[in-house]
PLY file of the C-alpha trace (Angstrom):
ply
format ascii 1.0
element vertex 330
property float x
property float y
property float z
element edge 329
property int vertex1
property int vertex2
end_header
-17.45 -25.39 -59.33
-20.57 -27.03 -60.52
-21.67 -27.35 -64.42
-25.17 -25.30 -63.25
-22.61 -22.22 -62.82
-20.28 -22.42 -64.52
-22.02 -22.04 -67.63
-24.07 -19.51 -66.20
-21.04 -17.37 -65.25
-20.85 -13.88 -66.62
-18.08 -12.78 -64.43
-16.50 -12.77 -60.83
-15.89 -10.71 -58.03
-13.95 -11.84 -55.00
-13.79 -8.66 -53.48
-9.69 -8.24 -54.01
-8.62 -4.58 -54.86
-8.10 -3.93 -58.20
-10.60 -5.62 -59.70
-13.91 -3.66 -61.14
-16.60 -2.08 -58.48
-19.42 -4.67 -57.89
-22.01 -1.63 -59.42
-20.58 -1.40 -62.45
-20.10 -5.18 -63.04
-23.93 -5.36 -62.38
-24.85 -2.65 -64.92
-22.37 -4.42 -67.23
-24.41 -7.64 -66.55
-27.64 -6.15 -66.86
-27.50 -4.30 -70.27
-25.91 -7.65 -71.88
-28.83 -9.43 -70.58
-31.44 -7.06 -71.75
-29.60 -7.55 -75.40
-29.67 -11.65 -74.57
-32.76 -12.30 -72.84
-36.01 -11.88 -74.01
-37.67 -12.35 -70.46
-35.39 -9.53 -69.09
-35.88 -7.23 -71.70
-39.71 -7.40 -71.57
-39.92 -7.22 -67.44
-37.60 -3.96 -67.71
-40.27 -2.44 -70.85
-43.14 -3.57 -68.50
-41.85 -1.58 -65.51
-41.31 1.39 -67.85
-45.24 1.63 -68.25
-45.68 0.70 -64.66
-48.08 3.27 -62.94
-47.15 5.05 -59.34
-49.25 7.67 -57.83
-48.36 8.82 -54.06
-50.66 8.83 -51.45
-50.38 11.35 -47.81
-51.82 11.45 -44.98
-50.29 13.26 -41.72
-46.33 11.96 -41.90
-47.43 9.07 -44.01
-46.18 9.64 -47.06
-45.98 6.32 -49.59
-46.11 5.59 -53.43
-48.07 3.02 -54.79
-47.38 1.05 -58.19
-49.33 -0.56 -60.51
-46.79 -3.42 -61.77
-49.00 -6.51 -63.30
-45.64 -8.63 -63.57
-45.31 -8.46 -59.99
-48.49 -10.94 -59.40
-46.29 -14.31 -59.44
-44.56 -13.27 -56.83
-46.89 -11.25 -54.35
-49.44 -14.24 -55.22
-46.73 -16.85 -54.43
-47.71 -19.80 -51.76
-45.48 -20.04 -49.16
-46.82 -22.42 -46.77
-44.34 -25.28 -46.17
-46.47 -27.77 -48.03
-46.84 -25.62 -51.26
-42.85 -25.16 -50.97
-41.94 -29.10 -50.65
-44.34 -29.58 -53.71
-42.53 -27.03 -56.02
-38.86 -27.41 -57.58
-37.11 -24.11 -55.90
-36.88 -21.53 -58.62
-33.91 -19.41 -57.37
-31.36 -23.10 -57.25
-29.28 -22.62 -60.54
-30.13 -25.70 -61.95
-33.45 -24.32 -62.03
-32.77 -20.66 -63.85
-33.99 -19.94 -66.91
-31.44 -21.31 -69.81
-30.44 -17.44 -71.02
-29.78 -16.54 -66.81
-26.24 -15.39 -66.16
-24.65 -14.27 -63.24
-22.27 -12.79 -61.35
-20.40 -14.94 -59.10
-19.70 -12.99 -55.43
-16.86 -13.84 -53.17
-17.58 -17.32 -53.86
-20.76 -18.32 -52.84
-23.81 -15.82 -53.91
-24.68 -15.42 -57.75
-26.06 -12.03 -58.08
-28.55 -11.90 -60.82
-30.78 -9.80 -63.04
-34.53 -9.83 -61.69
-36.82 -10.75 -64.88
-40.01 -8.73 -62.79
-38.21 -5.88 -61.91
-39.81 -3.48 -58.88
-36.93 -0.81 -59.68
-34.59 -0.12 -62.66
-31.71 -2.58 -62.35
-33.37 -4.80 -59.35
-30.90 -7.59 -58.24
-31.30 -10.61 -56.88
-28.54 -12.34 -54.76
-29.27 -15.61 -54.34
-27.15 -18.60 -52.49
-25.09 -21.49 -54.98
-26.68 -23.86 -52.39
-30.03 -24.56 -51.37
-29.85 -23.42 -47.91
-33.13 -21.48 -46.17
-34.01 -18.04 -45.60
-32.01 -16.70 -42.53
-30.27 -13.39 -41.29
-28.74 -13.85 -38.11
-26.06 -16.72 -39.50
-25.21 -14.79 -42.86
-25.76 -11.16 -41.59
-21.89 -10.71 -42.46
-22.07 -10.78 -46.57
-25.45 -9.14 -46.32
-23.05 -5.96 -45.02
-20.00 -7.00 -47.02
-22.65 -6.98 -50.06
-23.81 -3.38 -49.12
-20.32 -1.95 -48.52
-19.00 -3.96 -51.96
-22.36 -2.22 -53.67
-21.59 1.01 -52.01
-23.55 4.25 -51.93
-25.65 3.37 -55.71
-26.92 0.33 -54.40
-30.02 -0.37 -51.56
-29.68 -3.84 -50.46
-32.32 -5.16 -48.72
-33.54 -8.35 -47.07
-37.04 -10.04 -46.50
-37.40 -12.66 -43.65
-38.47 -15.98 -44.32
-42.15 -15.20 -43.19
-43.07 -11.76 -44.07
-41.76 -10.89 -48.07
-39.48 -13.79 -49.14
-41.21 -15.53 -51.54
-38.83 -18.20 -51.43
-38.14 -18.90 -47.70
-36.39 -22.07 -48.74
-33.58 -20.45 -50.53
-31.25 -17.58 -49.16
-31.54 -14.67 -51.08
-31.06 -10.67 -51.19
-32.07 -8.09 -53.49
-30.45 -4.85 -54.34
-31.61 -1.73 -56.38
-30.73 1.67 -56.69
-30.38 3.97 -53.77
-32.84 6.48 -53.07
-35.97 5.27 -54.89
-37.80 4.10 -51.31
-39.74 6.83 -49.94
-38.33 5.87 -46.37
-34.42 6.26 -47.60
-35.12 10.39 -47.64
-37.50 10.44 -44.89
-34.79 8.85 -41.99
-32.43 11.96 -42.62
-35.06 14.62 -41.41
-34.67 15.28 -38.16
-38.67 15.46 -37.40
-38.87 11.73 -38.90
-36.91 10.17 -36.38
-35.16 10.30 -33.00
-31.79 9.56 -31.62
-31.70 6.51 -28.99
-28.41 5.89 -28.18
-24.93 5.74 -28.91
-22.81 3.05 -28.11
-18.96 2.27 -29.48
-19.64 3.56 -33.05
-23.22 2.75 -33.47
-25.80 5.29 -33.08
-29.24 3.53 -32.82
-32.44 5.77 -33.96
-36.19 5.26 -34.36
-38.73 6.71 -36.38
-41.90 8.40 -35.78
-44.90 9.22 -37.49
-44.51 7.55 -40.64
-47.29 5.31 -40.54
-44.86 1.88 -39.37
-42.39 2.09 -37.10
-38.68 1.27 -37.51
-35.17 1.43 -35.83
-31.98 2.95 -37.86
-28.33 1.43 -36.89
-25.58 3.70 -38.35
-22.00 2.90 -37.64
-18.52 2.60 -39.36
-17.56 -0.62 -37.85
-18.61 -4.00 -39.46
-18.88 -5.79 -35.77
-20.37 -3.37 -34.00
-23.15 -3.30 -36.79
-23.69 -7.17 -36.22
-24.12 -6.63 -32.45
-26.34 -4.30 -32.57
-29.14 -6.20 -35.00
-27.85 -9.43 -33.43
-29.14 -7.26 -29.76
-32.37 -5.90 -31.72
-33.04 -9.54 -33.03
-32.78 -10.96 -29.91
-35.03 -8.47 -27.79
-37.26 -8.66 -31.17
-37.66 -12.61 -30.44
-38.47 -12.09 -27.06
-40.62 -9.75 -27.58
-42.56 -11.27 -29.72
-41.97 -14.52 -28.51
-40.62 -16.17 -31.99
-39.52 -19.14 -32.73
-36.81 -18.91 -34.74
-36.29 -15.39 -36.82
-38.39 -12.98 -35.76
-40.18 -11.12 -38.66
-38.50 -8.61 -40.00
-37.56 -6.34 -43.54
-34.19 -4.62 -43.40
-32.93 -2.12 -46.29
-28.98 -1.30 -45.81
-26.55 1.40 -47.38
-22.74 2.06 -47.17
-22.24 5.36 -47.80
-18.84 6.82 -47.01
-17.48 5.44 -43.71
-20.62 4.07 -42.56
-23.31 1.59 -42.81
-27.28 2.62 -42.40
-29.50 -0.09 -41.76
-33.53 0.26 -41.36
-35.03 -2.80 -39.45
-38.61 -2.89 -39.91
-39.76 -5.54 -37.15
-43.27 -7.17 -38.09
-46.36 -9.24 -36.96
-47.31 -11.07 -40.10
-46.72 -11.20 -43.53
-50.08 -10.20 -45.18
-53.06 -8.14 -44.08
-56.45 -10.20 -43.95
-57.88 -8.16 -46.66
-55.15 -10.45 -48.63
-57.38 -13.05 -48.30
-60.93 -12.29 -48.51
-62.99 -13.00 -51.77
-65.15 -10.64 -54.00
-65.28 -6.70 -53.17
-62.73 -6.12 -50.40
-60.30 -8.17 -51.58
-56.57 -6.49 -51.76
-53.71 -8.73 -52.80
-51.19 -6.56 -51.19
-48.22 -8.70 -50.20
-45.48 -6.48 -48.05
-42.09 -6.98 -48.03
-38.97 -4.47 -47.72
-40.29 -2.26 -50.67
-43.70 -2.18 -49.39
-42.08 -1.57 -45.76
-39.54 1.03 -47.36
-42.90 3.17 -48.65
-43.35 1.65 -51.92
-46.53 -0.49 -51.62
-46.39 -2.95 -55.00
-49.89 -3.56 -56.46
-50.28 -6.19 -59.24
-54.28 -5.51 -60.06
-55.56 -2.24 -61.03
-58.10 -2.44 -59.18
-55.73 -2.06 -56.01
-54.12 0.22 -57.48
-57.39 2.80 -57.97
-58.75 1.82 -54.31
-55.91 2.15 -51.96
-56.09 5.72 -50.07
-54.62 6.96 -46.70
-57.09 5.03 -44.71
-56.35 1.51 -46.09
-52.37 1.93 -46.22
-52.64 3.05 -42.43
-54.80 0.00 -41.76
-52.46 -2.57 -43.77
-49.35 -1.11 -42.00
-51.12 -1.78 -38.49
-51.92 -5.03 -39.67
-48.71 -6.07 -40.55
-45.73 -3.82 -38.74
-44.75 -2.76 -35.46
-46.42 0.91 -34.19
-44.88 4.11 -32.81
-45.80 2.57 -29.43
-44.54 -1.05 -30.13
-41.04 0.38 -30.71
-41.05 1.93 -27.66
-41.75 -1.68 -26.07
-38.99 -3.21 -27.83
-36.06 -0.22 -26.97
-37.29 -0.90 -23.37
-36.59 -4.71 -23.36
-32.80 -3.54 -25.21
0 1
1 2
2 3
3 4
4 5
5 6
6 7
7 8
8 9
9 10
10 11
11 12
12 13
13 14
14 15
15 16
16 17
17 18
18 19
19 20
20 21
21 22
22 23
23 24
24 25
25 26
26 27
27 28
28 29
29 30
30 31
31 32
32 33
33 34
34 35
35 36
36 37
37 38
38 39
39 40
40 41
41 42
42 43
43 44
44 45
45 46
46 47
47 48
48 49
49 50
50 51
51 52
52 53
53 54
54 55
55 56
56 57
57 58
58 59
59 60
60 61
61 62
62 63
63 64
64 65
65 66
66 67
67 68
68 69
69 70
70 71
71 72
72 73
73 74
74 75
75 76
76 77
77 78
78 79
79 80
80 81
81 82
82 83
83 84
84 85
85 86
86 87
87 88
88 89
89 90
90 91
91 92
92 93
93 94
94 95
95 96
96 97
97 98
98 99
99 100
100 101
101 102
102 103
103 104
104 105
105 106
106 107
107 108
108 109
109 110
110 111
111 112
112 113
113 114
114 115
115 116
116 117
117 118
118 119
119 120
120 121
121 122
122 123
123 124
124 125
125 126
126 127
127 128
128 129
129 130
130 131
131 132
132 133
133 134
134 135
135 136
136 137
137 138
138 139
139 140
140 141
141 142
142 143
143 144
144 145
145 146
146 147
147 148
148 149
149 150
150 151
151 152
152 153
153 154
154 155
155 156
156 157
157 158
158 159
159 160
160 161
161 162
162 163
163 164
164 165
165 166
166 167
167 168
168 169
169 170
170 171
171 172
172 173
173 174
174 175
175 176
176 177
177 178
178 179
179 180
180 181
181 182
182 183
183 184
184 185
185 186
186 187
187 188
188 189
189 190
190 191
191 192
192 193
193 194
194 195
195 196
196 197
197 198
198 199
199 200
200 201
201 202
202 203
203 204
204 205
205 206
206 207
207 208
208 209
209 210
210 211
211 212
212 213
213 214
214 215
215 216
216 217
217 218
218 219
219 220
220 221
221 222
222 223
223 224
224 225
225 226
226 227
227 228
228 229
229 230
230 231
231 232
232 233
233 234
234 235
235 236
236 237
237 238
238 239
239 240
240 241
241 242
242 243
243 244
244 245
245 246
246 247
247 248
248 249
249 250
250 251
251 252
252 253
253 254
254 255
255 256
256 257
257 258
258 259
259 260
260 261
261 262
262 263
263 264
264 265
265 266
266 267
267 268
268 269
269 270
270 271
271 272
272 273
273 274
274 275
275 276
276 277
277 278
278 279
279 280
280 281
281 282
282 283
283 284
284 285
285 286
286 287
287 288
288 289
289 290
290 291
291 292
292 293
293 294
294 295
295 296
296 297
297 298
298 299
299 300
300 301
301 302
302 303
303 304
304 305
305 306
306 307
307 308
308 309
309 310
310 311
311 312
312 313
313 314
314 315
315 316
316 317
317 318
318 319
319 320
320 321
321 322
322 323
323 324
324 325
325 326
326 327
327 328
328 329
């Protein structure tokens, strides 16, 4: 093991029974960091003044919050230049001094997020500096959900559309239950069965202002054939190269796994990057996706309303209609 972790290392988890649940080592790791490090501490008093008011229109139903901290990362460059210019902030050697971390299974540090979104926000981030990618380590993202169990979210943004470092693989994780989407997916009105196949049953929604499929199963491989399908019909779809754009948020709850794929066309709306008046540095990722929409100015905050969320989610995600498309091409 490198120097650059193992002095970081707060504790371990290799996934063997008998040793402590993965949630509770986190909440162990989080309250001693609050107590050790300043920067923690002050991001987790910041989000306890951050604003949310909830906006609905129709089925739409989102929250938006005011969280100033959130600007270094929703203002991040991630064009390839500005990325080979920068050192990459999530490598250990590059964490601040007071960081520590959880090592998991051997190769992911899971670590305390200094600009919190949610109340004990995680981020799991790769010992090696390896990019942004699903398809090749979709395996410990659902070992990570199932070793999190039902407390924990985990969710995932691709490379071009929320990661604001593509370069480096990474998760986050966060409680369960505080996206707006996690509720609506278990009304029946919000979403429709597709199929069933082995144990997966594959769902969409409708209505909700963005469109998005739901895998639920109880068996770890037939989860990864059934994104590996979507992914695939995605790319061609869309005609991608490489990873096709999309969020995912993932539970285990019981015997089963629920995923929410939120395919996409781009990362940020234009209004992103006009200047003056009708500016709106809205940046969306998984939260964003998962009906949280993250605001960093105030002045976003005040002027988003039902008919500006609608246009921002047509902007950047896949309509009712467009998941129709892709379930044909499946």
């Amino acid at each position: 093991m490198d120097r650059d972790i193992q002095r970081r290392l707060y504790g371990v988890f290799t996934g063997e029974e008998g040793g402590p649940p993965l949630a509770d080592l986190s909440d162990a790791l989080l309250a001693w960091q609050k107590e050790s490090w300043p920067a923690l501490e002050a991001g987790s008093s910041s989000l306890k003044a951050a604003r949310v008011r909830e906006i609905r229109s129709g089925g739409m139903n989102v929250q938006v919050q005011f969280n100033p901290q959130r600007i270094v990362s929703m203002g991040a460059a991630v064009d390839a230049e500005s990325i080979r210019r920068r050192p990459c902030f999530l490598c250990p050697g590059n964490l601040p001094p007071e960081q520590r971390a959880i090592l998991y299974r051997g190769e992911y540090l899971v670590l305390c997020n200094p600009a919190p979104i949610f109340p004990g926000h995680l981020t799991i981030v790769h010992r090696r500096h390896l990019p942004q990618a699903l398809p090749e380590h979709l395996g410990i993202f659902l070992k990570l959900a199932k070793d999190f169990g039902p407390r924990m979210n985990v969710f995932y943004n691709g490379p071009r559309c929320g990661a604001s470092a593509p370069d480096h693989l990474h998760f986050h994780a966060a409680p369960a239950g505080l996206m707006p989407v996690e509720k609506e997916v278990l009304f029946p009105g919000r979403r429709a069965m597709v199929a069933r196949r082995n144990s997966v049953t594959l769902s969409r929604t409708a209505g909700l202002g963005r469109a998005a499929l739901v895998i639920e199963a109880e068996d770890e491989a037939d989860v990864a054939a059934a994104v590996g399908e979507v992914l695939r019909a995605l790319g061609r779809l869309t005609e991608a190269e490489g990873e096709p754009m999309i969020n995912l948020l993932c539970t285990h709850t019981g015997p089963e796994w629920r995923l929410i794929i939120f395919p996409r066309h781009k990362h940020r709306p234009d209004a992103y990057f006009r200047e003056g008046e009708g500016k709106l540095l809205v940046s969306p990722g998984a939260v964003d996706m998962g009906g949280l929409l993250i605001t960093s100015r105030e002045e976003d905050f005040r002027v988003l309303n039902p008919e500006l969320v609608r246009g921002i989610f047509r902007e950047v995600a896949f309509g009712d209609a467009e998941i129709d498309a892709l379930l044909d091409s499946l």
